[in-house]
C-alpha positions as CSV (number, residue, x, y, z in Angstrom):
1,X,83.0,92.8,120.5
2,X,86.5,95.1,120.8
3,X,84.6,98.0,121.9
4,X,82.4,98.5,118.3
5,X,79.5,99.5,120.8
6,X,81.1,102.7,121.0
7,X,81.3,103.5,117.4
8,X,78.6,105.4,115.3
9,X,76.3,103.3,113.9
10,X,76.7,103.4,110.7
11,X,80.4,103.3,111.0
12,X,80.0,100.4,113.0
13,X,78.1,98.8,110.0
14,X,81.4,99.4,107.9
15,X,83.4,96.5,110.0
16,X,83.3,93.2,108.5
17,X,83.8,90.6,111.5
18,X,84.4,87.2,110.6
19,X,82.5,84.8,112.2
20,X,85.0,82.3,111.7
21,X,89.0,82.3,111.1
22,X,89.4,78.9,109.5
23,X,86.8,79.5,106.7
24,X,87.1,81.7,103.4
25,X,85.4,85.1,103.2
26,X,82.2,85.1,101.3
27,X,82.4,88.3,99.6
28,X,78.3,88.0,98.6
29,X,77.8,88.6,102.5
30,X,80.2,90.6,103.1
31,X,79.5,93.2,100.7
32,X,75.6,92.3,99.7
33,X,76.8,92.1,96.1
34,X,78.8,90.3,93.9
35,X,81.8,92.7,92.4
36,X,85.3,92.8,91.1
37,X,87.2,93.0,94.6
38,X,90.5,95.0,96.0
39,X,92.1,94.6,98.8
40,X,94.5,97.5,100.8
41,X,96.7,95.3,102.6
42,X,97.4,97.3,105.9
43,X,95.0,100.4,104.8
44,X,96.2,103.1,107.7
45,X,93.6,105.9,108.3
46,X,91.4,104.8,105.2
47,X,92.2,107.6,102.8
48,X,93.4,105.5,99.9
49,X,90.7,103.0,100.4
50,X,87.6,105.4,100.7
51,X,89.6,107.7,98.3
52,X,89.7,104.3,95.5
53,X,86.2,103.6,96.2
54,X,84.6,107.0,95.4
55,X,86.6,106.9,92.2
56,X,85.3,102.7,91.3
57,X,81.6,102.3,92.4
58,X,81.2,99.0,90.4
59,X,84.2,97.8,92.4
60,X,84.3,96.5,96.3
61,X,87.3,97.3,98.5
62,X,88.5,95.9,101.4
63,X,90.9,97.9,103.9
64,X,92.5,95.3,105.8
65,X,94.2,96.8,109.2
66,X,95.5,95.0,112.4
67,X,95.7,98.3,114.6
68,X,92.0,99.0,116.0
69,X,92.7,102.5,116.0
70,X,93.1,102.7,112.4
71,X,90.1,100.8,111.6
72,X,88.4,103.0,113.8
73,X,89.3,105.9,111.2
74,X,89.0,103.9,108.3
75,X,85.0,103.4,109.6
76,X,84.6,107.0,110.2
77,X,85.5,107.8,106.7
78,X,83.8,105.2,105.0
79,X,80.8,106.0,107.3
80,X,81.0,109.9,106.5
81,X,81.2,109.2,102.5
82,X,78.5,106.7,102.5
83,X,80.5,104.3,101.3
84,X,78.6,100.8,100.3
85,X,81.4,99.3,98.4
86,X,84.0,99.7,101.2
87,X,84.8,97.6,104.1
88,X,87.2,97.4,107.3
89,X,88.7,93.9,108.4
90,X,90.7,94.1,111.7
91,X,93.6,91.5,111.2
92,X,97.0,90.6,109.8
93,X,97.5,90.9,106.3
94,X,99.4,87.6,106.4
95,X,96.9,85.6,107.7
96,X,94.0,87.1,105.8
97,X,95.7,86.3,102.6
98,X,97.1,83.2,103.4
99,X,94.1,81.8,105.1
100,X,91.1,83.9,104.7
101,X,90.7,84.1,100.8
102,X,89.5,81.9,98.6
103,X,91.6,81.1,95.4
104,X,90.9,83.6,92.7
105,X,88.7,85.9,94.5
106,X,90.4,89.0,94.1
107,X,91.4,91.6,91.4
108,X,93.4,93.8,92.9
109,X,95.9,94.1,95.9
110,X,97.3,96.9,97.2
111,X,100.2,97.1,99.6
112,X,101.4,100.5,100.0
113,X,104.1,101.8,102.6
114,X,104.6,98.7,104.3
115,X,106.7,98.8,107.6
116,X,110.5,98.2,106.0
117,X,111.7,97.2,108.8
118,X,115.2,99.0,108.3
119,X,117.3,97.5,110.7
120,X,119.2,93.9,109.2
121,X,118.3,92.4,112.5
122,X,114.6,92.6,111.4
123,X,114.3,92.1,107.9
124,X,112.4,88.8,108.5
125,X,109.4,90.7,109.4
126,X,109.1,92.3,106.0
127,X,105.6,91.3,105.0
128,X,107.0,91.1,101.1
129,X,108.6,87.1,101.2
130,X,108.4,84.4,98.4
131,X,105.4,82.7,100.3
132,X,103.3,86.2,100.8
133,X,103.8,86.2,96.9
134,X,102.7,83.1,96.4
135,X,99.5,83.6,98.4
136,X,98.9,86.8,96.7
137,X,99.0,84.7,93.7
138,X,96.5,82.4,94.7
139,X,94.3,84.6,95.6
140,X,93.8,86.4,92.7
141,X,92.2,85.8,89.7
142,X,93.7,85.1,86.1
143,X,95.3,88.4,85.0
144,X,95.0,90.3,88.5
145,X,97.1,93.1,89.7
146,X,99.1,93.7,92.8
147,X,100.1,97.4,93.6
148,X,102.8,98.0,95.5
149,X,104.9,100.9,96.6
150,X,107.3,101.8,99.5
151,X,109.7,104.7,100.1
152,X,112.5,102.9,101.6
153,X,115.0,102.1,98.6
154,X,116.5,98.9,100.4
155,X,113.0,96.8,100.8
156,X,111.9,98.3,97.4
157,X,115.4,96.2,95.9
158,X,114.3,93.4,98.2
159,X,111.1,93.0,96.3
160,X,112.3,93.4,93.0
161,X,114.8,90.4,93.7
162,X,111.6,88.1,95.1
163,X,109.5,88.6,92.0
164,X,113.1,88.2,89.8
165,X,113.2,85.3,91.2
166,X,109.6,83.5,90.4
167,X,107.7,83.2,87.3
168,X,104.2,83.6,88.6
169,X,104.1,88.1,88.2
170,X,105.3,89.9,85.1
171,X,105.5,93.8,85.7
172,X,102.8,95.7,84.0
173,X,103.7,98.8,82.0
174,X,99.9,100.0,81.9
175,X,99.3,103.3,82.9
176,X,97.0,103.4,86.3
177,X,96.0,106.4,89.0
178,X,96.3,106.1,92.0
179,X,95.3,108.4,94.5
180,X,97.9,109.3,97.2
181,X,97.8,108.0,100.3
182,X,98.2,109.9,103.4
183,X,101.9,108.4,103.7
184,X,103.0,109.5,100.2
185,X,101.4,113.0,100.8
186,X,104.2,113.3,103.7
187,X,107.2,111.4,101.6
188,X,106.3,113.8,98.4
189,X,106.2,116.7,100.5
190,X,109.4,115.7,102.1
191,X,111.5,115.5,98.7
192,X,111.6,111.9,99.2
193,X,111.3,109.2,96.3
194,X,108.2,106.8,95.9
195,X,109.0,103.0,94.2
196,X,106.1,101.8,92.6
197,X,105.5,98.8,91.0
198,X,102.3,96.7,89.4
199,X,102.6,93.3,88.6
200,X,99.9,91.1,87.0
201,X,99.4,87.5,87.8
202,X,100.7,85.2,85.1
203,X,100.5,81.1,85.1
204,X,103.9,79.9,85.5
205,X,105.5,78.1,83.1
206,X,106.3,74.3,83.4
């Protein structure tokens, strides 16, 4: 089981492991509860995610993370706070949202700091494409939000040009806090600029 034997038991309790990859999560289970959901697309050491869930108790989060090590951190956390309304989910973002979620099943997204990818050679890893939009859209319910904020000034223009170009997000002026995460800590204390935007989930028009 990926070495969860050696994790604490109660942080072991904190990492949600599918039982199968070609079915939708049922968030009931997962969770014991029915609840608004959000999802930290790539959640790092947990600090946004346990951070979010002290703040909303009504709410459920789920820190999605493809590096065991970080999940490992994001347990410890969760486990330390004694956290019921957060989870851990070792895998890709990608894949979760494309084939893991059921259509609107989510409130919230958050994808914060994702890899940029600087180099032009490697821009088609950006996780931030016209299809990951659409399956964001998909996946959330009417009127749902998607966070999203990077440092790097180049992917930041990248997304603004994908959601320019569809008519399924409008950009949200409301007013929302966020707690940092452990990235924008670092940038801020740096000097360095944070792009932010929130977009809710509209129908498109036909």
């Amino acid at each position: 089981m990926r070495g969860r034997a050696k994790l604490h038991t109660d942080e072991a309790a904190v990492e949600y492991v599918p039982k199968s990859l070609t079915s939708a999560l049922e968030f009931d289970k997962v969770f014991s509860r029915l609840a608004p959901l959000e999802i930290d697309l790539g959640c790092g050491d947990g600090a946004f995610l346990a951070a979010l869930a002290q703040e909303n108790p009504t709410h459920n989060f789920l820190g999605i993370e493809r590096l065991l090590g970080r999940v490992r951190s994001v347990c410890r956390k969760v486990a330390r706070l004694d956290l019921k309304n957060a989870r851990a989910l070792q895998m890709e973002s990608d894949f979760t949202v494309t084939h893991l979620l059921a259509p609107g099943s989510v409130t919230t997204f958050h994808l914060l700091f994702p890899d940029p990818w600087p180099k032009q050679r490697h821009h088609r890893r950006r996780a931030f494409t016209p299809e990951f939009l659409s399956s964001i859209h998909r996946a959330l319910i009417a009127g749902g939000l998607f966070h999203v904020a990077t440092d790097h000034a180049d992917y930041f223009h990248q997304i603004e040009r994908v959601i320019a170009a569809t008519d399924i997000f409008v950009i949200s002026r409301e007013q929302y806090h966020f707690p940092p995460t452990s990235f924008e800590q670092k940038y801020v204390a740096r000097g360095l600029s944070v792009h932010r935007l929130l977009l809710r989930k509209v129908s498109p028009v036909r």
